[in-house]
C-alpha positions as CSV (number, residue, x, y, z in Angstrom):
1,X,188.6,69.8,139.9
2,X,189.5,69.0,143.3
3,X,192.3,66.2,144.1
4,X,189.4,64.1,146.0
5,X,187.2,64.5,143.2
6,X,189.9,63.2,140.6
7,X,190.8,60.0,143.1
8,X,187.6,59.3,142.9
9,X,186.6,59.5,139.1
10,X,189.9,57.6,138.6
11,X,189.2,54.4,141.1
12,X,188.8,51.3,139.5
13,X,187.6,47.6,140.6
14,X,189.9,44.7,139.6
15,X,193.1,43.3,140.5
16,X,195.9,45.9,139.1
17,X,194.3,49.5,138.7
18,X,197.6,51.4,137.4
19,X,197.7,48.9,134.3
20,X,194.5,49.9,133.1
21,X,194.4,53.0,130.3
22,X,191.3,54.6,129.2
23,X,190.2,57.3,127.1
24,X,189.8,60.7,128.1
25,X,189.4,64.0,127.0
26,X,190.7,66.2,128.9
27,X,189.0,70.1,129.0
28,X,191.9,73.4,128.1
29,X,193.1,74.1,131.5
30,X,194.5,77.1,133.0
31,X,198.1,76.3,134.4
32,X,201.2,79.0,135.7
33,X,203.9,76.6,134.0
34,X,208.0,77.2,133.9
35,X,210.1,75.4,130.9
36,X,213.2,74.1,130.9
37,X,216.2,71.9,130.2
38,X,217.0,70.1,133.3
39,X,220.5,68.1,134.1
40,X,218.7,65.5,135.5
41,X,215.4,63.6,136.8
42,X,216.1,64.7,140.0
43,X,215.9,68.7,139.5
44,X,211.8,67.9,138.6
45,X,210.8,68.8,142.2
46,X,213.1,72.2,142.1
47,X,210.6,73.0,139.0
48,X,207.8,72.8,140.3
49,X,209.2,74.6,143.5
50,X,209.8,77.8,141.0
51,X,206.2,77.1,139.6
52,X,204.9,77.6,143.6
53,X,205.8,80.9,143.7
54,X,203.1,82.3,141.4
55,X,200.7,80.3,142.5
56,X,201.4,79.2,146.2
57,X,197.8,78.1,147.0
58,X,197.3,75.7,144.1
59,X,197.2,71.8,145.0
60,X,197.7,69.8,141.7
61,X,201.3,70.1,140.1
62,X,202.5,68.3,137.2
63,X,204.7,68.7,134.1
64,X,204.6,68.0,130.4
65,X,207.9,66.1,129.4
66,X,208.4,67.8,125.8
67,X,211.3,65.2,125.4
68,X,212.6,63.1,128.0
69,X,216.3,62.8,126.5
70,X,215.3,60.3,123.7
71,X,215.0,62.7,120.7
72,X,217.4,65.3,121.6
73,X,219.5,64.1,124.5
74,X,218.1,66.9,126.4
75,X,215.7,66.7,129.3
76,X,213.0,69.5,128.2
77,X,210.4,69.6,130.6
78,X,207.2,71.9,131.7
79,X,206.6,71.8,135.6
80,X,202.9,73.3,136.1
81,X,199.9,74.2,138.5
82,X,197.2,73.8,137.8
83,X,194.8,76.4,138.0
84,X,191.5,77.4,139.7
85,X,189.5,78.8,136.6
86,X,186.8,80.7,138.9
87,X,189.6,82.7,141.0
88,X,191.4,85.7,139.5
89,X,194.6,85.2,137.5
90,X,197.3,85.5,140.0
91,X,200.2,88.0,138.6
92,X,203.1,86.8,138.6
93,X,206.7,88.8,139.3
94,X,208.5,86.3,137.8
95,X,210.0,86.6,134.4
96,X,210.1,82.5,133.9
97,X,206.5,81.8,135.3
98,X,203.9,82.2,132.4
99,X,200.0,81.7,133.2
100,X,198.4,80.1,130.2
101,X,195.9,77.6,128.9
102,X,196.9,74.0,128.4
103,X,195.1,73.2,125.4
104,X,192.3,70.6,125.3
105,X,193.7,67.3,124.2
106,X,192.6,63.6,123.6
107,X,194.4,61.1,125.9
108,X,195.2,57.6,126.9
109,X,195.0,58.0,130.3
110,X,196.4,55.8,132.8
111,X,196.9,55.9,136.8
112,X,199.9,54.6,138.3
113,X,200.1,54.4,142.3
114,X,203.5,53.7,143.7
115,X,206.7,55.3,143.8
116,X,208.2,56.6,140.1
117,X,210.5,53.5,140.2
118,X,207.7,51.4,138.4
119,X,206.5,54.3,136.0
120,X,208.0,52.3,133.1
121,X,205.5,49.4,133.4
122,X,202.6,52.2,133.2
123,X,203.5,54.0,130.2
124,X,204.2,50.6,128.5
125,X,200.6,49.3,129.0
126,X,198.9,52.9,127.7
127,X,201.3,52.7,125.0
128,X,200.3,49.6,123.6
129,X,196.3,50.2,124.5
130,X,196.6,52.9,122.4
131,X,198.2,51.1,119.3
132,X,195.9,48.4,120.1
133,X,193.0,50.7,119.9
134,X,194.8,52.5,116.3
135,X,195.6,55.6,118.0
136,X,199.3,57.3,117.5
137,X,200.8,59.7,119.6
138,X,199.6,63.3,119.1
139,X,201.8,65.3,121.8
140,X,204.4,65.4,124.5
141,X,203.0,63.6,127.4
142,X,201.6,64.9,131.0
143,X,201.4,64.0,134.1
144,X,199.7,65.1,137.5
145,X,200.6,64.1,140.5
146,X,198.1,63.6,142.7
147,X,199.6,62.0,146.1
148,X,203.2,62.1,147.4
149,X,206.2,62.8,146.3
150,X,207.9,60.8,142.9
151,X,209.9,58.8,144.9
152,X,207.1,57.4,147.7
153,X,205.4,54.2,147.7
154,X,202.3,55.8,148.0
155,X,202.1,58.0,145.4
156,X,199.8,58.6,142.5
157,X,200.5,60.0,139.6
158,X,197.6,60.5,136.6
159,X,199.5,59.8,132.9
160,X,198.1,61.5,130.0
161,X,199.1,60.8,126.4
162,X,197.8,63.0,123.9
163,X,196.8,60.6,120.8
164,X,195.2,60.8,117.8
165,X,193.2,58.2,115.0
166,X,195.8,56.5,112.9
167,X,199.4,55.0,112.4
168,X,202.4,56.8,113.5
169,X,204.5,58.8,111.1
């Protein structure tokens, strides 16, 4: 799916857009994706960078955050690109880059524009629409980014948190 056609299934009416999660399911998707423990925040757009290089005409990056420090103190994260399903598999030289399939998942989704320094407030609110709603996380969470960089006010990034029917463990 093109980024214009995402924008546009994701605009919203009302007065704060990036606070309002909904449900999606989101189709198995074919990604080149690079894993790894970074140091920092801050080495997410050297990830994606090494994700480029097997697929340099790809427009939609993102990553899955696997654990974001909290359960391991480690940051283990998945930068990825997505895609195009009707084009050939590109091969890739690389021994880190792996093409594979992003299985289908269940997710609250939620859209938060601005720059990453408000991400908190997003996550928060899909969180608790999802408890709200009796769901309980079902995998590590992903993100797209759809305009700009992390940092820029005008960014967009598409949150995805896989859930599942009932309490948490």
């Amino acid at each position: 799916m093109s980024i214009e056609a995402r924008l546009a299934r994701l605009t919203f009416s009302g007065p704060d857009p990036a606070r309002r999660p909904f449900l999606t399911r989101q189709p198995d998707q074919l990604v080149a994706a690079v894993r790894r423990d970074l140091q920092s925040f801050g080495q997410l757009e050297h990830l994606i960078g090494e994700v480029g290089v097997a697929a340099p005409d790809a427009t939609t990056h993102g990553v899955i955050w696997h654990d974001c420090g909290k359960l391991t103190g480690r940051i283990d994260c998945e930068g990825l690109l997505l895609l195009d399903d009707s084009l050939p598999v590109p091969r890739t030289r690389s021994r880190v880059v792996r093409v594979r399939r992003l299985p289908a998942a269940t997710t609250v989704c939620i859209v938060h524009h601005g720059s990453e320094a408000g991400i908190s407030g997003a996550y928060a609110a899909a969180g608790r629409w999802a408890a709200e709603q009796g769901y309980r996380p079902a995998g590590p969470i992903r993100e797209w980014y759809l305009e700009g960089t992390a940092d820029a006010p005008d960014a967009v990034t598409e949150i995805h948190l896989p859930i599942a029917r009932g309490a948490s463990a």
